[in-house]
C-alpha positions, 0 to 999 in steps of 0.5 A: 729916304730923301732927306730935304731942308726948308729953313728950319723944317726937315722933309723926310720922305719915303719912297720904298722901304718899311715904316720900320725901316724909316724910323730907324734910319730917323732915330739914326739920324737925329742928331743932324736935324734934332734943332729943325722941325720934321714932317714926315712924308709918307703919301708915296707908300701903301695903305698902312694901319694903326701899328705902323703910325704907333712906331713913329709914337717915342720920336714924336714924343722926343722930338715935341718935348724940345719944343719942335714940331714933328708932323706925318704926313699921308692921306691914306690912314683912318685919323680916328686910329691915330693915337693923341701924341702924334700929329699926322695931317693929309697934305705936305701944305697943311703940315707947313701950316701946322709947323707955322700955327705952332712956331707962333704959339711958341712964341708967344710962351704957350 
């Protein structure tokens, strides 16, 4: 896992272990980026289904619920598989676009 920070966003990008694994070690760390927004890359792993994006389903919520954004990013799973509460986009410049649309709709008390 490798663990950067622009401004307030933290990239979390996986390279080798298991979708588990990754998700584990976030729900280990959360307190140290809980404040900042998250994108979750994920291009750099296999094919993966529908199981494997529902582990990231309860720190999604948790995190959205303090009103940051938390996005997974990868290109390599069928969108229409991907469950409502968990934002996944293709490409690391549309998750900042995202992250930005959604910083100005809090803003502005939406």
């Amino acid at each position: 896992m490798i663990l950067d920070q622009n401004g307030n966003t933290s990239i979390i990008t996986q390279e080798k272990a298991t979708i588990i694994e990754l998700v584990k070690k976030i729900q280990a760390l959360y307190p140290k980026f809980k404040n900042n927004n998250i994108i979750v890359a994920l291009n750099t792993l296999g094919a993966f289904g529908k199981a494997d994006i529902v582990e990231f389903l309860e720190l999604s919520k948790t995190h959205r619920g303090t009103k940051q954004s938390f996005v997974v990013v990868t290109n390599k799973i069928d969108l229409d598989v991907v469950p409502e509460e968990i934002v996944v986009v293709p490409t690391l410049q549309e998750a900042y676009d995202l992250i930005e649309m959604e910083d100005m709709e809090r803003d502005l008390g939406f």
